[in-house]
MARKE-552897 format. One record per residue (C-alpha): residue number from 0; chain; x, z, y. Coordinates in steps of 0.05 Angstrom, whole numbers, plus 5000, padded with zeros to 4 digits. Example, Ala and Ser with C-alpha at 12.3 -4.5 7.8 and 13.67 -1.06 7.14 Angstrom:
! residues 2
n, chain, east, up, north
0, A, 5246, 5156, 4910
1, A, 5273, 5143, 4979
END
This chain:
! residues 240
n, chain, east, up, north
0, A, 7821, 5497, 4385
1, A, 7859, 5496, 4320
2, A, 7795, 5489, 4283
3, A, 7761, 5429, 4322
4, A, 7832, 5394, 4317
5, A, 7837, 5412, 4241
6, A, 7769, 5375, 4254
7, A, 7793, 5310, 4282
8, A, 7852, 5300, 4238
9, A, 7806, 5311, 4173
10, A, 7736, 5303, 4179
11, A, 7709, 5225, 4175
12, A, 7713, 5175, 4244
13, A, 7689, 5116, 4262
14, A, 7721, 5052, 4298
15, A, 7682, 5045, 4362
16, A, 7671, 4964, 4375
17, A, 7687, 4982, 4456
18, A, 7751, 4956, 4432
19, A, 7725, 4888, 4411
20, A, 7663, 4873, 4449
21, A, 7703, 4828, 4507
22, A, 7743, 4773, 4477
23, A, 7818, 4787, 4468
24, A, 7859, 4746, 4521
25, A, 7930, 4728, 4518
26, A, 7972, 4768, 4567
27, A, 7984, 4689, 4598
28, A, 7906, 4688, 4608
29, A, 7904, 4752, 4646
30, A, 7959, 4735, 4691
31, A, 7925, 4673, 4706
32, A, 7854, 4708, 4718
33, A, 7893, 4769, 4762
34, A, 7930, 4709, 4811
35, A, 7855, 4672, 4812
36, A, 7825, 4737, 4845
37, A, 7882, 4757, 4882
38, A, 7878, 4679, 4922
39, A, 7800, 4682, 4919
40, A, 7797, 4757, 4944
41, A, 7749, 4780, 4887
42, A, 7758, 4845, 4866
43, A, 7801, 4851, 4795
44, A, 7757, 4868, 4734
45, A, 7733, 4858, 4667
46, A, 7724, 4778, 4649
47, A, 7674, 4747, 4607
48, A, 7633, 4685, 4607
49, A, 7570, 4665, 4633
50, A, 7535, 4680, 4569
51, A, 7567, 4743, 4551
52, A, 7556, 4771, 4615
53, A, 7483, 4765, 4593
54, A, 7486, 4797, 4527
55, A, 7514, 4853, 4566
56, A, 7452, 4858, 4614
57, A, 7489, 4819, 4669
58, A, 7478, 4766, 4717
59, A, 7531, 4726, 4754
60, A, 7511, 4717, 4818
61, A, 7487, 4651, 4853
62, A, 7541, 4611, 4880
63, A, 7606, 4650, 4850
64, A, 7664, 4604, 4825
65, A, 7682, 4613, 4752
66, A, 7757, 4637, 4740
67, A, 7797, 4580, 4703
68, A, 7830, 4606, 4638
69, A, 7877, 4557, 4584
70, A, 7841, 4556, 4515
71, A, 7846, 4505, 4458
72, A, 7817, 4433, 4450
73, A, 7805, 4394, 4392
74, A, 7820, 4326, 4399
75, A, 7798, 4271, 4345
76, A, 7847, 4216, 4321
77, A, 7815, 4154, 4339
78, A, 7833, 4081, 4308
79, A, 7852, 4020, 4364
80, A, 7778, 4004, 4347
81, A, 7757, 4067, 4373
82, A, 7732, 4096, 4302
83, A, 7750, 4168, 4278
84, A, 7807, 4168, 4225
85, A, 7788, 4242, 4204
86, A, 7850, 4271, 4233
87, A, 7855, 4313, 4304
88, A, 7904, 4344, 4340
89, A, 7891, 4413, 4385
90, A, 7911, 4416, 4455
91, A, 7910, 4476, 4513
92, A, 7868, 4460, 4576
93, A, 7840, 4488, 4642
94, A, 7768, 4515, 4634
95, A, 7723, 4537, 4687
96, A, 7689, 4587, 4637
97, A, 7699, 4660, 4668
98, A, 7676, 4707, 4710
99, A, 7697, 4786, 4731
100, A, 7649, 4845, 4732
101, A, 7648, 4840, 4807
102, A, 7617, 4769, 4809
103, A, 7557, 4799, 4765
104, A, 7497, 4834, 4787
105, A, 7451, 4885, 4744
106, A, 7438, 4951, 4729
107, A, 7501, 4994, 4728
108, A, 7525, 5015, 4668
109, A, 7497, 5088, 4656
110, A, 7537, 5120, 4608
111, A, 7567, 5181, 4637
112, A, 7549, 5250, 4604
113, A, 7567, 5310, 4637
114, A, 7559, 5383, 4628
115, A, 7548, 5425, 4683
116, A, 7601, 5470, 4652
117, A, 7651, 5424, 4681
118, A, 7673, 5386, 4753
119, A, 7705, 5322, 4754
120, A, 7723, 5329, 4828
121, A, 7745, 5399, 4820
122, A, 7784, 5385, 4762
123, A, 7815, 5323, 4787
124, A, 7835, 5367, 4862
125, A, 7863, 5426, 4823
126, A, 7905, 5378, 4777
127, A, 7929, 5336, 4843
128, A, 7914, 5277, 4794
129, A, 7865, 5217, 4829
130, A, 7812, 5161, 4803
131, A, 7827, 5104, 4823
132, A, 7785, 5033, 4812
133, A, 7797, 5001, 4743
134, A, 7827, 4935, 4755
135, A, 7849, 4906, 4692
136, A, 7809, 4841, 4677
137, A, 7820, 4862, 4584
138, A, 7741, 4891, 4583
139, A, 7767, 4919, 4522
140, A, 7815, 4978, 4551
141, A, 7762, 5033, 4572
142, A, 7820, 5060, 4610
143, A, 7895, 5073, 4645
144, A, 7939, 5119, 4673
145, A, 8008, 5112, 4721
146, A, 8044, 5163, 4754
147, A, 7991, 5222, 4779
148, A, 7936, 5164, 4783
149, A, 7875, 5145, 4728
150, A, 7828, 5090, 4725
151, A, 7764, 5082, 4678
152, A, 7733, 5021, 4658
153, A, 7662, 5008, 4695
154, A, 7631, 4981, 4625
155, A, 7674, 5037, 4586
156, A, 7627, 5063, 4532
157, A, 7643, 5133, 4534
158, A, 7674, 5146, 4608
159, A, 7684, 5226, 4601
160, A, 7715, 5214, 4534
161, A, 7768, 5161, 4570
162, A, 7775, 5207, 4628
163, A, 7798, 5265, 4587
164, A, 7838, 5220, 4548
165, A, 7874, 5197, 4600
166, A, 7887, 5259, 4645
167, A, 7912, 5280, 4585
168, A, 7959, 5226, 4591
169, A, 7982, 5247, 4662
170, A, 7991, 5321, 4638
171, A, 8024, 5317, 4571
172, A, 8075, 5275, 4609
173, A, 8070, 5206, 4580
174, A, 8066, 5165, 4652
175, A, 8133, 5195, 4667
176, A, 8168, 5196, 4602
177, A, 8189, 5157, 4542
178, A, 8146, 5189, 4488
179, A, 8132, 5137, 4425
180, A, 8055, 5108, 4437
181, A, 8032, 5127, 4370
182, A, 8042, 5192, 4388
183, A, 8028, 5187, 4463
184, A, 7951, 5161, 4434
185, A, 7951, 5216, 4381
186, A, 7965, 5277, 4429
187, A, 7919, 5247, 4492
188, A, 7863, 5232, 4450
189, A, 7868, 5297, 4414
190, A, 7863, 5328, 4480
191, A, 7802, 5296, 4488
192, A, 7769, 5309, 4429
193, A, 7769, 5381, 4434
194, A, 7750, 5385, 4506
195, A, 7683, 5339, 4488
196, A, 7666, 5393, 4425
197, A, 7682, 5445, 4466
198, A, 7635, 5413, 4528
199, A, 7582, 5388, 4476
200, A, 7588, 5311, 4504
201, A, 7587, 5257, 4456
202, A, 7640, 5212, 4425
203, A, 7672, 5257, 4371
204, A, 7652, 5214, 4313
205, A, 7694, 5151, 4349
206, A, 7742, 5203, 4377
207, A, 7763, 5219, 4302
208, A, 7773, 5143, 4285
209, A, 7813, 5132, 4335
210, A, 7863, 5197, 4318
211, A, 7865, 5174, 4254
212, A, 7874, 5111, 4265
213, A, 7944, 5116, 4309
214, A, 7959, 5182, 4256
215, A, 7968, 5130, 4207
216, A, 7976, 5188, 4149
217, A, 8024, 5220, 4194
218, A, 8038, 5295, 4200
219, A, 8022, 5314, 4273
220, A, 8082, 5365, 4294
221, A, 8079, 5436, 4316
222, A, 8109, 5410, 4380
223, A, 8054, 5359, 4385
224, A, 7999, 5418, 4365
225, A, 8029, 5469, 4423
226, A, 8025, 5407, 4477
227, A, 7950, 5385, 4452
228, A, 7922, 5451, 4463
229, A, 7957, 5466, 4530
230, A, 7933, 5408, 4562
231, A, 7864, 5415, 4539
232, A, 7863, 5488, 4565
233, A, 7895, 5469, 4628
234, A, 7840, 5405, 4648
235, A, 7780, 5459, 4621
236, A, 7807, 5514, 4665
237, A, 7807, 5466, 4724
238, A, 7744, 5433, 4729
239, A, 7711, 5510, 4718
END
């Protein structure tokens, strides 16, 4: 384990653009979009528009209602005469644009790799840990965790490399104590990282941009090291 983490804090990563495909709402927008499906009784999810939902292989389904969201408006300056003076103003206004995963159709998203080696179910029994549905409408988060419960995103790009990361989460203590998030991201996603080399599944390459990224040139601590490779060796040992 030291050598595959000596691995992810040294050798070259990449930025994977699962954190940028969705567009970035305000925290305002998502409030909005979460109260819209809580009245209209659609099940919470990722949000994009008609047209991205396409780019992503999707389909929004005959009939379904697009979600209202606030975005800017330019407005031209007119003249009493009704010509353009070449000046505008920007404004914020309702926009029927929007629609969750769950009012698209398509193929699912198929990007699970497993190795026989290992048992979700198992593992997630023997750490008393469950999966629950993702219901954040940011596209962008591949994942969460609260308390002794995880979710992954349904579009995630790498789904074992989120679940690692965040049943690391859930074991190394960070949904029940105040640990700082730099290092909260650091120590999960290390965690992950060497139970995907040691499990041959992809996502190392993006796994080591994302270390190094929230390292920030930082030294990671022996106390970090010690916690890293105890919860990797206790979610191996239980889905064995």
């Amino acid at each position: 384990m030291q050598a595959l983490l000596t691995q992810a804090l040294t050798e070259p990563g990449i930025i994977s653009k699962c954190y940028s495909t969705f567009h970035g709402y305000s925290i305002l927008n998502q409030m909005h979009a979460m109260q819209q499906c809580l009245q209209r009784d659609i099940a919470p999810g990722p949000i994009a528009t008609f047209k991205k939902w396409q780019e992503l292989g999707r389909q929004v389904r005959k009939g379904e209602k697009a979600i209202a969201l606030t975005m800017p408006v330019t407005v031209n300056k007119k003249d009493d005469a009704g010509e353009k003076t070449g000046e505008s103003f920007q404004w914020f206004t309702l926009k029927n644009n929007w629609f969750t995963l769950a009012q698209t159709e398509g193929a699912d998203f198929v990007n699970e790799s497993v190795n026989p080696a290992w048992d979700k179910a198992k593992a997630l029994e023997m750490l008393g840990i469950t999966e629950v549905s993702f219901d954040y409408v940011d596209g962008n988060c591949q994942g969460y965790a609260s308390g002794r419960t995880i979710a992954v995103n349904p579009v995630a790009v790498l789904p074992h490399k989120t679940r690692f990361h965040e049943l690391a989460h859930v074991m190394l203590g960070h949904t029940s104590e105040r640990t700082p998030k730099d290092i909260r991201e650091v120590e999960a996603e290390s965690t992950a990282y060497i139970l995907c080399a040691l499990l041959g599944l992809p996502g190392l390459d993006e796994s080591r941009g994302y270390i190094q990224l929230w390292m920030n040139r930082q030294q990671l601590t022996d106390k970090s090291i010690m916690r890293i490779f105890s919860a990797a060796n206790k979610i191996m040992t239980a889905g064995q």
